[in-house]
Each structure stands twice: as C-alpha cells, then as structure tokens.
C-alpha positions as CSV (number, residue, x, y, z in Angstrom):
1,X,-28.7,2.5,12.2
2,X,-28.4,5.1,9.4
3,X,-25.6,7.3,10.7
4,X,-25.6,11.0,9.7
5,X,-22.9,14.0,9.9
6,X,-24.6,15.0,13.3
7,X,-24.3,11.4,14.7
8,X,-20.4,11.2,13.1
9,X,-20.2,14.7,15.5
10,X,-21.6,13.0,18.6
11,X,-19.4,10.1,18.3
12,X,-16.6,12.6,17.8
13,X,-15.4,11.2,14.5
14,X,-15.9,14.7,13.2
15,X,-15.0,17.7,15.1
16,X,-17.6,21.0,14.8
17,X,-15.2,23.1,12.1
18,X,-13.5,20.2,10.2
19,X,-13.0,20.7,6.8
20,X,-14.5,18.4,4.2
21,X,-14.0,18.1,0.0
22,X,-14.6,16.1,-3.1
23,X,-13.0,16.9,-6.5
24,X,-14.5,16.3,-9.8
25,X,-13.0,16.3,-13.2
26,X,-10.4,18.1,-11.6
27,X,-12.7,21.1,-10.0
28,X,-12.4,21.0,-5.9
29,X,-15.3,21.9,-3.9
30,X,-14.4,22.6,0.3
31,X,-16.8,23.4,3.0
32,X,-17.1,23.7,6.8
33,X,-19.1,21.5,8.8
34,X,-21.0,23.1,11.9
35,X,-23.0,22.1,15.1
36,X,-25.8,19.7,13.9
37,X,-23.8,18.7,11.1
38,X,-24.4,21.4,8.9
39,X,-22.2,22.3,5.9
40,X,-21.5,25.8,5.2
41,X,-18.6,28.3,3.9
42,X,-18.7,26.5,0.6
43,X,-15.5,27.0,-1.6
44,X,-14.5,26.4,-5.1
45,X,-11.7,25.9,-7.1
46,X,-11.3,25.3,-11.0
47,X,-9.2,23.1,-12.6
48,X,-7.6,25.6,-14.2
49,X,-6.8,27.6,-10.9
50,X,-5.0,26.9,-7.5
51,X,-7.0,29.3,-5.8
52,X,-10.1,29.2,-3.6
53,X,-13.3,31.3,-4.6
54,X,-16.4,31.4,-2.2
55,X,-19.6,29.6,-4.0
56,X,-23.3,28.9,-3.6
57,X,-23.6,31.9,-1.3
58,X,-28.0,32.1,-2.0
59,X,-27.6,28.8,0.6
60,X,-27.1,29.4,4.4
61,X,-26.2,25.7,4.9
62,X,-27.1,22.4,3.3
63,X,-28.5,19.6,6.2
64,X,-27.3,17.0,3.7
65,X,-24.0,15.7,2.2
66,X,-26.1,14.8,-1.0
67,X,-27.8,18.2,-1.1
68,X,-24.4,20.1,-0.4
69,X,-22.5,18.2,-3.8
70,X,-25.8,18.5,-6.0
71,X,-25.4,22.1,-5.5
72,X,-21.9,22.5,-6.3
73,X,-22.3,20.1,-9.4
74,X,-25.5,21.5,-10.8
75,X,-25.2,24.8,-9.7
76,X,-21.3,25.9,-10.1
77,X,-20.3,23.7,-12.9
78,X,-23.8,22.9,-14.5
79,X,-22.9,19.0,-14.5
80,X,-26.1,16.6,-14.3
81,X,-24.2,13.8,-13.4
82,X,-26.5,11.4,-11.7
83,X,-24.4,8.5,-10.5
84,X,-22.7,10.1,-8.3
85,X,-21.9,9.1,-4.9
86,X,-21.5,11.7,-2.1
87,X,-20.3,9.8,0.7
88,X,-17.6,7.6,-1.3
89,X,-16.1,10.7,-2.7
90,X,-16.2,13.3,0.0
91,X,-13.3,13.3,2.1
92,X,-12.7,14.1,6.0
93,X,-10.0,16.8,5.6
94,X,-8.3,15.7,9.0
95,X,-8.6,12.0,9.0
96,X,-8.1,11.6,5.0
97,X,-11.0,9.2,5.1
98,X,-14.3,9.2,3.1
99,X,-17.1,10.0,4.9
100,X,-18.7,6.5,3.8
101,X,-15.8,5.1,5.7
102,X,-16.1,7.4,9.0
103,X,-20.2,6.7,8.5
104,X,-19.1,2.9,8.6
105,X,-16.9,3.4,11.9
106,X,-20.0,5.2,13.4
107,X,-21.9,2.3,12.6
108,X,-19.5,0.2,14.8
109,X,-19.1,1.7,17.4
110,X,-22.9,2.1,17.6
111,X,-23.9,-1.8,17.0
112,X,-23.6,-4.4,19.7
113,X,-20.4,-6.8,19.5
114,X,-20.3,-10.1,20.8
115,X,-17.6,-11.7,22.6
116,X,-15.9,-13.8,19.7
117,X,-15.3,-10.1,18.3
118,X,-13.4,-8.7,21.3
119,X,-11.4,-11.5,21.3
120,X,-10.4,-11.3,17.7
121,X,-10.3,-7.7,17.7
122,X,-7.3,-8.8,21.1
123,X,-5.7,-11.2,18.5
124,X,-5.4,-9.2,15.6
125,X,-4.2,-6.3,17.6
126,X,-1.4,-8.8,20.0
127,X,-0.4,-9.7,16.2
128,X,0.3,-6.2,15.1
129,X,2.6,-5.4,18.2
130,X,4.5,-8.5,17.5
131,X,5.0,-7.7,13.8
132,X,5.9,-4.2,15.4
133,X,8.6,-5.9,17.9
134,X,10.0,-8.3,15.3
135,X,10.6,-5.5,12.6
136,X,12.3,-3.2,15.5
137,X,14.7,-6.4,16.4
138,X,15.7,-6.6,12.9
139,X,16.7,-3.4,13.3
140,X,14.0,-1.8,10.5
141,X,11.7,0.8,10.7
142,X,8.0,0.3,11.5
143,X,5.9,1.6,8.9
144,X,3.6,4.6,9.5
145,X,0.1,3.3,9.3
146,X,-2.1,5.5,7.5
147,X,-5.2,5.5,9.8
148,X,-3.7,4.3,13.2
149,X,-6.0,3.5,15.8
150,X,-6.5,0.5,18.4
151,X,-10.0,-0.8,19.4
152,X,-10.4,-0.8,23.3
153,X,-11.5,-4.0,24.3
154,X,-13.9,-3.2,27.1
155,X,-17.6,-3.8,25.9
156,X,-19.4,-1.0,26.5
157,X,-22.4,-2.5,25.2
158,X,-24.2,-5.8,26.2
159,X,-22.9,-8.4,24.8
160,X,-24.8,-10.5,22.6
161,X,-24.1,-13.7,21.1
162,X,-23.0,-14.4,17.0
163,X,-26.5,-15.4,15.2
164,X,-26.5,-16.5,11.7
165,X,-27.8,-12.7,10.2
166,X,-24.5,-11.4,12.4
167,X,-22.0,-13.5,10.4
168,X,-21.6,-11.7,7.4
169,X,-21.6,-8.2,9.6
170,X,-18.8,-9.9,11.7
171,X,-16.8,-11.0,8.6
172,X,-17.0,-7.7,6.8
173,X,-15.6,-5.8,10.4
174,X,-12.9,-8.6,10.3
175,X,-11.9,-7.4,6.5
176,X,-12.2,-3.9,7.7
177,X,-9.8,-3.7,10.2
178,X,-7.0,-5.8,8.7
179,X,-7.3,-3.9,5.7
180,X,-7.1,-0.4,8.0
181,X,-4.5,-1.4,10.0
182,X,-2.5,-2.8,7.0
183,X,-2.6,0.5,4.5
C-alpha cells in the first residue's frame, strides 16, 4: 500500500488544518493541509527574515507533497534542485515527524500483523514500564520520550502467519519501534 496525505487523514495521523513545513538552505516554506489532503495557504519565509509572507497564490491547492515543494523551490526561490526528497524533509507541524515517517506508520497500521508481532510488540512495551518503574525506585526522573505512544495489542486484522517475504518487514517494524520509543 502506497499511503497518501488523504489516507494519513483517514487514519487520523493528520488532522484536517495541521500545519506542515520543510526548510531549505535556510528559507522556510509552511502550508495547511485540507479535506482530501490538500495543501493550501502556502507561506514563505527568507533566510534573511523571521517573518511569514503568503506565496504561490496563481495555485488553489497542490494534490501532491511533491508538487506543493517543486513549486515553492522552483517558483519562489528559482532552485532546480532535483534530488530532493519531499517526504523525508517535510515535517508534521504537531507530531514533529516527517511525513515519510507518519506515511510509514500508516503503512502499519494498514498491513496485517501476525501473532509473533503482538507478542513482541507485549514484550518490548512490559520492558519499557519496567525500565519506567526501576528509574522511579531510584528515585530519577523518567525521561520524556519524544514521540510517545503504545501499540494496542488487540488484532484488528486477521492474523496471518510470518512467511519468508514478511521477515525483513517484521525486522524493520522491530528497529522502528525501539528506535521510537528510545529517542
């Protein structure tokens, strides 16, 4: 599944009226995202300035991510820059995350997870409480996760069992979620 803004929306890992931006070479570009996940209300802001001018106003709304930061590269700073990837480097205003990494989360909670998962997703989460419960006897102060979140463990999905095409999918969510829960 190729998630898009829209299907981040339905999954309500985006919120209609969320903020998004990306900066480059120090230049900020900000926009809106709307029912069917739309971007409009397209700001700019220089690197020489702290303040926010509207931009690209000849566009009612871009349907893509790629389309929206082609614009405000070629357009407003006349940069042809053509490695340049949209959803590593535009950021969900509200969750601090890349859209690549909300796209990924869609992607998740969208594929079907077999049992071995839940039940590593159960350990991995029983092991964070007790780090939580050892760090509070020791009279310390848990740190403040960046992107908290727990993983309900009841399958809404069939469950299907691990063939050898779902390993390296299973090992990649395993890496994923220490590394989330650990920033």
């Amino acid at each position: 599944m190729n998630s898009s803004i829209s299907d981040m929306i339905k999954s309500k890992l985006i919120k209609i009226n969320d903020r998004v931006e990306f900066k480059f070479k120090g230049h900020t570009f900000s926009a809106k995202i709307v029912e069917g996940g739309l971007i409009v209300e397209c700001k700019y802001r220089s690197n020489m300035s702290n303040k926010y001018v509207s931009c690209l106003n000849n566009v009612i709304a871009f349907s893509s991510l790629t389309a929206w930061t082609e614009a405000c590269l070629q357009d407003v700073l006349e940069e042809y820059y053509t490695r340049y990837s949209s959803w590593k480097r535009v950021i969900h205003i509200p969750t601090n995350l890349t859209l690549s990494e909300l796209r990924d989360r869609c992607k998740l909670q969208h594929s079907k997870i077999d049992i071995e998962s839940y039940k590593e997703i159960y350990r991995l989460n029983t092991l964070v409480n007790t780090l939580k419960d050892f760090i509070v006897k020791n009279g310390l102060k848990v740190p403040k996760l960046k992107n908290e979140f727990e993983i309900p463990l009841t399958p809404k999905r069939k469950i299907i069992k691990l063939n050898l095409k779902d390993k390296e999918a299973y090992e990649r969510v395993q890496k994923k979620l220490i590394n989330d829960i650990f920033k």
